[in-house]
C-alpha positions as CSV (number, residue, x, y, z in Angstrom):
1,X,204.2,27.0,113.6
2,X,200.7,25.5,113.1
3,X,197.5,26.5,111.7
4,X,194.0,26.4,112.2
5,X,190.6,27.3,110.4
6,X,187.8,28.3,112.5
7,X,184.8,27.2,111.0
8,X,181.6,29.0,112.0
9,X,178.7,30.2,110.3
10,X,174.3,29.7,110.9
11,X,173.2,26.2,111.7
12,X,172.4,24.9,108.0
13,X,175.0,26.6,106.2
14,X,177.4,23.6,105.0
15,X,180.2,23.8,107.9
16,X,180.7,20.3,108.5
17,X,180.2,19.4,104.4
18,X,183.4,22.1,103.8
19,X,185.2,20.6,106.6
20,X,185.0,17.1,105.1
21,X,185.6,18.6,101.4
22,X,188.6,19.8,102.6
23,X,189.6,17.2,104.6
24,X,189.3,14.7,100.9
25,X,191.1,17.4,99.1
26,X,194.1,17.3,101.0
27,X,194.0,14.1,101.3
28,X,194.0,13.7,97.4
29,X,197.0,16.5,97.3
30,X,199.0,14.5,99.8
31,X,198.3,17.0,102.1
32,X,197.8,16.3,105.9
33,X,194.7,18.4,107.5
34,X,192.7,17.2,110.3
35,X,189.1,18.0,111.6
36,X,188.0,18.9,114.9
37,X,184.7,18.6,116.2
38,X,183.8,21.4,118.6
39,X,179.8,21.2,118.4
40,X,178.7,19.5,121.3
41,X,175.2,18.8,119.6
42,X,176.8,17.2,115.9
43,X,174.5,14.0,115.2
44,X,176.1,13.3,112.0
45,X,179.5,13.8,109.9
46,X,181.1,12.1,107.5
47,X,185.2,12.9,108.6
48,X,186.9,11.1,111.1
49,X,187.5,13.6,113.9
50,X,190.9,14.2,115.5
51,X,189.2,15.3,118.9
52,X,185.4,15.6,119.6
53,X,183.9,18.1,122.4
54,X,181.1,15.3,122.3
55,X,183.7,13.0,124.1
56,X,184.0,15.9,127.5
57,X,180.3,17.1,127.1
58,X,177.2,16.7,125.2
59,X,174.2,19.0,124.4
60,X,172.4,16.9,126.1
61,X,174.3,16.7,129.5
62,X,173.2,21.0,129.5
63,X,169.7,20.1,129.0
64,X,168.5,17.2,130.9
65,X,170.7,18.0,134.3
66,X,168.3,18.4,137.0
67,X,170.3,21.9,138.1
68,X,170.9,23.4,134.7
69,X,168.2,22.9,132.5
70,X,168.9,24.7,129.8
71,X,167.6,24.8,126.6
72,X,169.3,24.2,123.3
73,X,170.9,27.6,122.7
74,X,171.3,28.3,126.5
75,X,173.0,24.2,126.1
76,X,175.0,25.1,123.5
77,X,176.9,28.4,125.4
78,X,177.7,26.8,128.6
79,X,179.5,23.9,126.5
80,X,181.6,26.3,125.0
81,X,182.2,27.8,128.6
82,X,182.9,24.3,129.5
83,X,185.3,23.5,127.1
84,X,187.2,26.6,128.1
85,X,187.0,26.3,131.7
86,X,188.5,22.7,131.0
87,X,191.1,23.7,128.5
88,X,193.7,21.3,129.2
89,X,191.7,18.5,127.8
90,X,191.4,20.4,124.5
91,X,195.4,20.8,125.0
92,X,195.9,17.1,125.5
93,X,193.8,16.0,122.3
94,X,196.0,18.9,120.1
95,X,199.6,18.7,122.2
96,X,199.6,15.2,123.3
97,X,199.6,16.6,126.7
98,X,199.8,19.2,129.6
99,X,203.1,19.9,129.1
100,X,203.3,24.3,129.0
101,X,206.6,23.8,126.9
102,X,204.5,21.3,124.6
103,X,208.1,19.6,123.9
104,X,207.4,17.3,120.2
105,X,204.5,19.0,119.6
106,X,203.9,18.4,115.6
107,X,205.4,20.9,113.1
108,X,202.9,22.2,110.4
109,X,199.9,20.9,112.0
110,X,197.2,22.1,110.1
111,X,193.8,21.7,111.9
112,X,190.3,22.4,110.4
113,X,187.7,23.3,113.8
114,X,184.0,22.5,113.0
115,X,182.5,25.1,115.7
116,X,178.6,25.2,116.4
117,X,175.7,27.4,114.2
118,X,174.4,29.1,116.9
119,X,175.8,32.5,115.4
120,X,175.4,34.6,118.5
121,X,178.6,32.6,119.6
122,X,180.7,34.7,117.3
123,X,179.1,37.8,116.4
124,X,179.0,39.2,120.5
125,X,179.6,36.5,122.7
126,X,183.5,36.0,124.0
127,X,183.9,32.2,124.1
128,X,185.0,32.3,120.3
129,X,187.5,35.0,120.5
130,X,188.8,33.2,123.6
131,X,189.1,30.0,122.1
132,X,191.2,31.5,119.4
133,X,193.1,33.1,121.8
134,X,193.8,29.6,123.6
135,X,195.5,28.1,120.1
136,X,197.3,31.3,119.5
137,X,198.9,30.4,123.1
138,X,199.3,27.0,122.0
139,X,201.6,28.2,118.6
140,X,198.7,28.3,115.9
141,X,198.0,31.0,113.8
142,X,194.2,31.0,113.0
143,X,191.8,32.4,110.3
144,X,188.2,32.7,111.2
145,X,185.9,31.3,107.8
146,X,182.6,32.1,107.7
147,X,180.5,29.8,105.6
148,X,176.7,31.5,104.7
149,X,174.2,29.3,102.4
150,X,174.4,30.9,99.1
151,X,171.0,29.6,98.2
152,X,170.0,32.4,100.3
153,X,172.0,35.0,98.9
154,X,170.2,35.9,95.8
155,X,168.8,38.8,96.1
156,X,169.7,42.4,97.9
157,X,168.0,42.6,101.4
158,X,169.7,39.1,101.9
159,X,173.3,39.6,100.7
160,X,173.0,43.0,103.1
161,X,171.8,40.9,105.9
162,X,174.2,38.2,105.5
163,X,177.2,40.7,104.8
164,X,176.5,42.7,108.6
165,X,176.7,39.1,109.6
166,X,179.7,38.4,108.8
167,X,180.8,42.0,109.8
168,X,179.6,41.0,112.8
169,X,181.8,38.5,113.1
170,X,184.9,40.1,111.7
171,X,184.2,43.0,114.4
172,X,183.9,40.7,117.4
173,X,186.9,37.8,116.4
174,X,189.6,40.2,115.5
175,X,191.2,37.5,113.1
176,X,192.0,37.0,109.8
177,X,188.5,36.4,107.7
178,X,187.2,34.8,105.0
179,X,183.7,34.8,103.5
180,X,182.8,31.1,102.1
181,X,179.5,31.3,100.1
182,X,178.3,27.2,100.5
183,X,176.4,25.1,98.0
184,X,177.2,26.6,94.9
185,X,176.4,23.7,93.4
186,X,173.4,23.3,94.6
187,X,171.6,26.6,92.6
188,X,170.0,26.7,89.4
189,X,172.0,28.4,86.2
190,X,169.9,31.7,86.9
191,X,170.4,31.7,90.2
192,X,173.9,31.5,89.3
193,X,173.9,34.7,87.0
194,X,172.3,36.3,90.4
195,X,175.0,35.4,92.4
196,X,177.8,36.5,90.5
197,X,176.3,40.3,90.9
198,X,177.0,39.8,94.2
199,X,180.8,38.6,94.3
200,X,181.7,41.8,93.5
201,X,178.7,43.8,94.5
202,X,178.1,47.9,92.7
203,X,176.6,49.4,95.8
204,X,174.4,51.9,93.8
205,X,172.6,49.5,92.0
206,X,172.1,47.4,94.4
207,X,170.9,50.4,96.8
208,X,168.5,51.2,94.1
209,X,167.0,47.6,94.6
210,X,166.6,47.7,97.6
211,X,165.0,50.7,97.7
212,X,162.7,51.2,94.4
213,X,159.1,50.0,94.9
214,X,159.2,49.1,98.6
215,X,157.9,51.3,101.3
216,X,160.4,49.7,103.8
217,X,163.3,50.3,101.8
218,X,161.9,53.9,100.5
219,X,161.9,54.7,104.9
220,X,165.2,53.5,105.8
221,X,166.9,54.8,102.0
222,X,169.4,56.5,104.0
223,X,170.2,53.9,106.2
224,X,170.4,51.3,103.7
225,X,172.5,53.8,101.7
226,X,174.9,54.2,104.2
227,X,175.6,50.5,104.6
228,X,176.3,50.3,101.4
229,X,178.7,53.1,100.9
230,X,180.4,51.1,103.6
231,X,180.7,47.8,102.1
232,X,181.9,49.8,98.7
233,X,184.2,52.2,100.1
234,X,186.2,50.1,102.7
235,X,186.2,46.8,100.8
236,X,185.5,45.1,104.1
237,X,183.7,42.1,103.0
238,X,183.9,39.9,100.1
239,X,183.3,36.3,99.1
240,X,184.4,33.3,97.8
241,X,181.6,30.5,96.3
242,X,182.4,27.2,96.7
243,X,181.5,24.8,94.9
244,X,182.3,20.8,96.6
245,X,181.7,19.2,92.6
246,X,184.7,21.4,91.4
247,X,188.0,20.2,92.8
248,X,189.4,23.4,91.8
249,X,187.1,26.0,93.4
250,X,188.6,23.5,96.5
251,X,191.9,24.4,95.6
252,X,191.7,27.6,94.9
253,X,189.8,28.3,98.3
254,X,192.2,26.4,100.3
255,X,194.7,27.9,98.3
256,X,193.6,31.5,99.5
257,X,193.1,30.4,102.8
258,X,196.8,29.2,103.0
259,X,198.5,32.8,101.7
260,X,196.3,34.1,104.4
261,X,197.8,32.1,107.6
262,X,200.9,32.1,105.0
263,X,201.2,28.5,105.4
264,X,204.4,26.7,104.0
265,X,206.5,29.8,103.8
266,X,208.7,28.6,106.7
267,X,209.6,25.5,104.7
268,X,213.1,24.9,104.1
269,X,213.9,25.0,100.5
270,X,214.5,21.9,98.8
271,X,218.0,21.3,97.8
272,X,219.1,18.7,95.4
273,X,222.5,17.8,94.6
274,X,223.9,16.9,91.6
275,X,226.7,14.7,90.4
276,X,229.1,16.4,88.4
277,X,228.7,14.9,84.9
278,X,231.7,12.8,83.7
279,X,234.6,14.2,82.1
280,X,234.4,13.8,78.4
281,X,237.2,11.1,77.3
282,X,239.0,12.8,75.3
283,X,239.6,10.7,71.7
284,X,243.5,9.6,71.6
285,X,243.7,10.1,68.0
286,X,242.8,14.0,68.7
Protein backbone atom coordinates (compact mmCIF):
# COMPACT_ATOMS: atom_id res chain seq x y z
CA UNK A 1 0.00 0.00 0.00
CA UNK A 2 1.01 3.62 -0.54
CA UNK A 3 -0.22 6.96 0.43
CA UNK A 4 -0.76 10.20 -0.80
CA UNK A 5 -1.83 13.78 0.44
CA UNK A 6 -3.59 15.94 -1.87
CA UNK A 7 -2.68 19.33 -1.30
CA UNK A 8 -5.09 21.98 -2.48
CA UNK A 9 -6.42 25.07 -1.16
CA UNK A 10 -6.66 29.21 -2.71
CA UNK A 11 -3.50 30.50 -4.44
CA UNK A 12 -1.80 32.18 -1.26
CA UNK A 13 -2.74 29.94 1.35
CA UNK A 14 0.79 28.17 2.39
CA UNK A 15 0.51 24.79 0.10
CA UNK A 16 3.87 24.56 -1.07
CA UNK A 17 5.41 26.06 2.60
CA UNK A 18 3.33 22.81 4.36
CA UNK A 19 4.59 20.61 1.71
CA UNK A 20 8.23 21.51 2.48
CA UNK A 21 7.49 21.56 6.44
CA UNK A 22 6.58 18.32 6.06
CA UNK A 23 8.93 17.14 3.81
CA UNK A 24 11.89 18.53 6.90
CA UNK A 25 9.82 16.86 9.44
CA UNK A 26 10.05 13.54 8.21
CA UNK A 27 13.12 13.99 7.27
CA UNK A 28 14.17 14.85 10.92
CA UNK A 29 11.88 11.65 12.15
CA UNK A 30 13.76 9.46 9.78
CA UNK A 31 10.78 9.33 7.91
CA UNK A 32 10.75 9.01 4.03
CA UNK A 33 8.02 11.43 2.26
CA UNK A 34 8.42 12.86 -1.00
CA UNK A 35 6.82 16.01 -2.86
CA UNK A 36 5.22 16.23 -6.01
CA UNK A 37 4.77 19.22 -7.99
CA UNK A 38 1.48 19.28 -9.89
CA UNK A 39 1.19 23.17 -10.54
CA UNK A 40 2.13 23.81 -13.88
CA UNK A 41 2.64 27.63 -13.10
CA UNK A 42 5.05 27.08 -9.52
CA UNK A 43 7.94 29.82 -9.90
CA UNK A 44 9.45 29.08 -6.65
CA UNK A 45 9.77 26.18 -3.91
CA UNK A 46 12.09 25.36 -1.62
CA UNK A 47 11.75 21.05 -1.74
CA UNK A 48 13.27 19.01 -4.08
CA UNK A 49 10.54 17.53 -6.18
CA UNK A 50 10.16 13.79 -6.94
CA UNK A 51 8.27 14.62 -10.31
CA UNK A 52 7.27 18.09 -11.71
CA UNK A 53 4.10 18.69 -14.14
CA UNK A 54 6.43 21.68 -15.17
CA UNK A 55 8.79 19.09 -16.89
CA UNK A 56 5.42 17.67 -19.55
CA UNK A 57 3.73 21.24 -19.56
CA UNK A 58 4.04 24.67 -18.43
CA UNK A 59 1.46 27.49 -17.79
CA UNK A 60 2.95 29.09 -20.18
CA UNK A 61 2.83 26.56 -23.21
CA UNK A 62 -1.52 27.16 -22.52
CA UNK A 63 -1.06 30.75 -22.94
CA UNK A 64 1.26 31.80 -25.54
CA UNK A 65 0.18 28.79 -28.25
CA UNK A 66 -0.98 30.53 -31.19
CA UNK A 67 -4.31 27.93 -31.12
CA UNK A 68 -5.10 27.98 -27.49
CA UNK A 69 -4.64 31.15 -26.05
CA UNK A 70 -5.86 30.81 -22.89
CA UNK A 71 -5.54 32.85 -20.11
CA UNK A 72 -4.16 31.99 -16.70
CA UNK A 73 -7.15 30.18 -15.12
CA UNK A 74 -8.43 28.82 -18.57
CA UNK A 75 -4.11 27.75 -18.66
CA UNK A 76 -4.20 26.30 -15.62
CA UNK A 77 -7.54 23.68 -16.41
CA UNK A 78 -6.31 22.40 -19.59
CA UNK A 79 -2.87 21.38 -17.79
CA UNK A 80 -4.64 19.47 -15.49
CA UNK A 81 -6.70 17.90 -18.56
CA UNK A 82 -3.34 17.36 -20.00
CA UNK A 83 -1.81 15.71 -17.39
CA UNK A 84 -4.67 13.32 -17.30
CA UNK A 85 -4.96 12.69 -20.86
CA UNK A 86 -1.16 11.82 -20.59
CA UNK A 87 -1.32 9.73 -17.53
CA UNK A 88 1.32 7.27 -18.19
CA UNK A 89 3.95 9.83 -17.78
CA UNK A 90 2.63 10.71 -14.26
CA UNK A 91 2.72 6.69 -13.87
CA UNK A 92 6.30 6.49 -15.02
CA UNK A 93 7.62 9.29 -12.57
CA UNK A 94 5.49 7.40 -9.44
CA UNK A 95 5.88 3.42 -10.79
CA UNK A 96 9.11 3.56 -12.56
CA UNK A 97 7.14 2.66 -15.57
CA UNK A 98 4.14 1.53 -17.73
CA UNK A 99 4.11 -1.60 -16.51
CA UNK A 100 -0.19 -2.28 -15.49
CA UNK A 101 1.19 -4.96 -12.94
CA UNK A 102 3.71 -2.15 -11.68
CA UNK A 103 6.04 -5.27 -10.56
CA UNK A 104 8.73 -3.50 -7.66
CA UNK A 105 6.81 -0.76 -7.26
CA UNK A 106 7.92 0.77 -3.70
CA UNK A 107 6.17 -0.45 -0.48
CA UNK A 108 4.99 2.46 1.90
CA UNK A 109 5.55 5.15 -0.55
CA UNK A 110 4.31 8.04 0.98
CA UNK A 111 3.88 10.99 -1.45
CA UNK A 112 2.96 14.66 -0.56
CA UNK A 113 1.07 16.29 -4.14
CA UNK A 114 1.44 20.13 -4.24
CA UNK A 115 -1.74 20.77 -6.66
CA UNK A 116 -2.54 24.34 -8.05
CA UNK A 117 -4.72 27.38 -6.06
CA UNK A 118 -7.07 27.85 -8.59
CA UNK A 119 -9.88 26.47 -6.21
CA UNK A 120 -12.59 25.95 -8.79
CA UNK A 121 -10.33 22.83 -9.66
CA UNK A 122 -11.70 21.10 -6.63
CA UNK A 123 -14.74 22.50 -5.47
CA UNK A 124 -16.86 21.52 -9.13
CA UNK A 125 -14.48 20.73 -11.68
CA UNK A 126 -13.68 16.73 -12.24
CA UNK A 127 -9.94 16.71 -12.99
CA UNK A 128 -9.25 16.50 -9.15
CA UNK A 129 -11.48 13.73 -8.25
CA UNK A 130 -10.11 11.95 -11.40
CA UNK A 131 -6.68 12.39 -10.48
CA UNK A 132 -7.37 10.74 -7.15
CA UNK A 133 -9.01 8.23 -8.84
CA UNK A 134 -5.79 7.58 -11.16
CA UNK A 135 -3.55 6.88 -7.68
CA UNK A 136 -6.22 4.86 -6.13
CA UNK A 137 -5.73 2.60 -9.51
CA UNK A 138 -2.18 2.83 -9.04
CA UNK A 139 -2.46 1.25 -5.10
CA UNK A 140 -2.49 4.59 -2.99
CA UNK A 141 -4.85 5.49 -0.56
CA UNK A 142 -5.35 9.35 -0.59
CA UNK A 143 -6.55 12.12 1.79
CA UNK A 144 -7.56 15.38 0.33
CA UNK A 145 -5.95 18.46 2.83
CA UNK A 146 -7.16 21.64 2.50
CA UNK A 147 -4.94 24.36 3.57
CA UNK A 148 -6.95 28.10 4.09
CA UNK A 149 -4.83 31.26 5.34
CA UNK A 150 -5.74 31.63 8.89
CA UNK A 151 -4.87 35.20 8.81
CA UNK A 152 -8.15 35.41 7.14
CA UNK A 153 -10.11 33.51 9.43
CA UNK A 154 -10.68 35.84 12.18
CA UNK A 155 -13.78 36.81 12.22
CA UNK A 156 -17.51 35.12 11.41
CA UNK A 157 -18.53 36.03 7.73
CA UNK A 158 -14.95 34.68 6.85
CA UNK A 159 -14.66 31.40 8.89
CA UNK A 160 -18.51 30.73 7.14
CA UNK A 161 -17.08 31.50 3.82
CA UNK A 162 -13.98 29.63 4.15
CA UNK A 163 -15.93 26.56 5.91
CA UNK A 164 -18.57 26.22 2.52
CA UNK A 165 -15.18 26.20 0.90
CA UNK A 166 -13.95 23.51 2.12
CA UNK A 167 -17.49 21.78 2.11
CA UNK A 168 -17.21 22.44 -1.25
CA UNK A 169 -14.46 20.51 -1.62
CA UNK A 170 -15.34 17.61 0.67
CA UNK A 171 -18.69 17.35 -1.53
CA UNK A 172 -17.04 17.32 -4.90
CA UNK A 173 -13.57 14.95 -3.98
CA UNK A 174 -15.35 12.28 -2.10
CA UNK A 175 -12.07 11.54 0.02
CA UNK A 176 -10.96 11.50 3.31
CA UNK A 177 -10.48 15.40 4.50
CA UNK A 178 -8.71 17.48 6.48
CA UNK A 179 -8.96 21.23 7.26
CA UNK A 180 -5.26 22.74 7.73
CA UNK A 181 -5.60 26.44 9.00
CA UNK A 182 -1.79 27.97 7.59
CA UNK A 183 0.41 30.52 9.19
CA UNK A 184 -0.48 30.30 12.64
CA UNK A 185 2.50 31.76 13.32
CA UNK A 186 2.19 34.44 11.51
CA UNK A 187 -0.89 36.19 13.76
CA UNK A 188 -0.66 38.46 16.53
CA UNK A 189 -1.47 37.02 20.31
CA UNK A 190 -5.17 38.60 19.88
CA UNK A 191 -5.60 37.39 16.76
CA UNK A 192 -4.72 34.14 18.27
CA UNK A 193 -7.44 34.33 21.12
CA UNK A 194 -9.81 34.93 17.91
CA UNK A 195 -8.93 31.98 16.38
CA UNK A 196 -9.29 29.60 18.91
CA UNK A 197 -13.29 30.55 19.00
CA UNK A 198 -13.20 29.15 15.91
CA UNK A 199 -11.54 25.63 16.27
CA UNK A 200 -14.30 24.54 17.87
CA UNK A 201 -16.95 27.06 16.68
CA UNK A 202 -20.70 27.59 19.09
CA UNK A 203 -22.86 28.20 16.16
CA UNK A 204 -25.36 30.51 18.19
CA UNK A 205 -22.95 32.89 19.00
CA UNK A 206 -21.39 33.07 16.19
CA UNK A 207 -24.93 33.35 14.24
CA UNK A 208 -25.58 36.22 16.60
CA UNK A 209 -22.42 37.93 15.10
CA UNK A 210 -23.08 37.68 12.13
CA UNK A 211 -26.24 38.86 12.37
CA UNK A 212 -26.52 41.71 15.15
CA UNK A 213 -25.96 45.27 13.76
CA UNK A 214 -25.73 44.41 9.98
CA UNK A 215 -28.51 44.83 7.56
CA UNK A 216 -26.98 42.07 5.32
CA UNK A 217 -26.76 39.70 7.99
CA UNK A 218 -30.24 40.85 9.61
CA UNK A 219 -31.82 39.87 5.55
CA UNK A 220 -30.32 36.61 5.15
CA UNK A 221 -30.71 35.61 9.36
CA UNK A 222 -32.27 32.57 8.27
CA UNK A 223 -30.01 31.56 5.77
CA UNK A 224 -27.03 32.22 7.74
CA UNK A 225 -28.86 30.39 10.60
CA UNK A 226 -29.28 27.41 8.68
CA UNK A 227 -25.64 27.11 7.76
CA UNK A 228 -24.79 27.14 10.91
CA UNK A 229 -27.04 24.59 12.44
CA UNK A 230 -25.34 22.58 9.78
CA UNK A 231 -21.79 23.04 10.61
CA UNK A 232 -23.03 22.36 14.47
CA UNK A 233 -25.25 19.56 14.10
CA UNK A 234 -23.33 17.31 11.56
CA UNK A 235 -19.82 18.09 12.71
CA UNK A 236 -18.85 18.23 9.08
CA UNK A 237 -15.95 20.46 9.22
CA UNK A 238 -13.35 21.20 11.55
CA UNK A 239 -9.68 22.36 11.69
CA UNK A 240 -6.37 21.94 12.50
CA UNK A 241 -3.82 25.30 12.91
CA UNK A 242 -0.57 24.79 12.03
CA UNK A 243 1.90 26.35 13.11
CA UNK A 244 5.67 25.65 10.80
CA UNK A 245 7.80 27.20 14.19
CA UNK A 246 6.33 24.38 16.38
CA UNK A 247 7.70 21.00 15.50
CA UNK A 248 4.97 19.47 17.29
CA UNK A 249 1.85 21.08 15.88
CA UNK A 250 3.95 19.20 12.70
CA UNK A 251 3.80 16.18 14.35
CA UNK A 252 0.75 16.08 15.64
CA UNK A 253 -0.81 17.16 12.14
CA UNK A 254 1.02 14.63 10.31
CA UNK A 255 0.30 12.41 13.08
CA UNK A 256 -3.53 12.88 12.36
CA UNK A 257 -3.14 12.75 8.83
CA UNK A 258 -1.44 9.22 9.20
CA UNK A 259 -4.49 7.49 11.50
CA UNK A 260 -6.58 8.87 8.67
CA UNK A 261 -4.89 6.92 5.56
CA UNK A 262 -4.01 4.48 8.61
CA UNK A 263 -0.53 4.52 7.61
CA UNK A 264 1.98 1.88 9.19
CA UNK A 265 -0.77 -0.46 10.41
CA UNK A 266 0.27 -3.02 7.83
CA UNK A 267 3.77 -3.13 9.33
CA UNK A 268 4.97 -6.30 10.49
CA UNK A 269 5.62 -6.31 14.11
CA UNK A 270 8.98 -6.21 15.21
CA UNK A 271 10.29 -9.34 16.77
CA UNK A 272 13.36 -9.52 18.78
CA UNK A 273 14.95 -12.56 19.95
CA UNK A 274 16.51 -13.20 23.03
CA UNK A 275 19.30 -15.42 24.28
CA UNK A 276 18.30 -17.49 27.00
CA UNK A 277 20.38 -16.11 29.96
CA UNK A 278 23.05 -18.58 31.23
CA UNK A 279 22.43 -21.19 33.69
CA UNK A 280 23.35 -20.07 37.13
CA UNK A 281 26.62 -22.24 38.19
CA UNK A 282 25.53 -23.79 40.83
CA UNK A 283 28.31 -23.39 43.90
CA UNK A 284 29.97 -26.95 44.54
CA UNK A 285 30.12 -26.45 48.21
CA UNK A 286 26.12 -26.15 48.09
Amino acid sequence: MRFAQIIVGPAGSGKSTYCSFMQQHAMDAKRNIQVVNLDPAAEHFTYSPLADIRELIHLDDAMEDDELQYGPNGGLIFCLEFLIENQDWLKAQLCGGEDELMVGEPDDDYILFDMPGQIELFTHLKMGKQLVQLLESWNFRTCVVFCLDSQFMVDGAKFISGTMAALSVMANMEQAHVNVLTKVDLLSADARKQLDLYLEPDAHNLMGELTIGSSFGEKYRKLTEAIGSLIEDFSLVRFFPLDTQDEESIGDLLLQIDNILQFGEDADVQVRDFDEPDAIERDPDM
